[in-house]
LUMVEXZA-150528 format. One record per residue (C-alpha): residue number from 1; z negated, x negated, y. Coordinates in steps of 0.2 Angstrom, whole numbers, plus 5000, padded with zeros to 4 digits. Example, Ala and Ser with C-alpha at 12.3 -4.5 7.8 and 13.67 -1.06 7.14 Angstrom:
2
1, 4961, 4938, 4978
2, 4964, 4932, 4995
REM end
This chain:
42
1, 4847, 4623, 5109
2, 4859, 4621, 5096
3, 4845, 4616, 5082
4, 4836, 4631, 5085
5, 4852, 4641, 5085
6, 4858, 4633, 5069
7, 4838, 4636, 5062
8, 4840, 4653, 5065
9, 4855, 4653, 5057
10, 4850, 4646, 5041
11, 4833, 4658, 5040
12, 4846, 4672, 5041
13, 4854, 4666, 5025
14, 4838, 4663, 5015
15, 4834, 4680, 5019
16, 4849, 4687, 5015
17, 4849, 4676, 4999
18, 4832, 4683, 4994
19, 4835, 4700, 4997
20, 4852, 4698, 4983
21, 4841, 4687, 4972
22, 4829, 4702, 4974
23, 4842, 4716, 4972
24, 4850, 4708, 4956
25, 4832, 4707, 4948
26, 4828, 4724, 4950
27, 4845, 4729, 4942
28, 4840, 4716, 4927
29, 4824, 4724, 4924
30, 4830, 4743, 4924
31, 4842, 4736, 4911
32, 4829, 4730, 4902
33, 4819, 4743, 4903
34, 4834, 4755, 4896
35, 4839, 4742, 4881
36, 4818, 4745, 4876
37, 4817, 4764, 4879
38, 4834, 4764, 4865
39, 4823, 4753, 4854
40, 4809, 4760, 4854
41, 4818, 4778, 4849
42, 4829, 4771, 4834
REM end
């Protein structure tokens, strides 16, 4: 009982920790994708 308790646990943080990990890598790339749009104007 507690080691399924303590699995569930621990895929609840992976998923959490993938869904940040995903969040700051979208925010990476629309920064990038900003920084080239300047760029490519000047």
């Amino acid at each position: 009982m507690l080691a399924t308790q303590l699995c569930q646990l621990a895929v609840d943080c992976i998923i959490i920790d993938i869904q940040t990990h995903s969040k700051a890598e979208e925010t990476r790339q629309t920064r990038f994708q900003r920084n080239d749009g300047h760029t490519l104007r000047s």
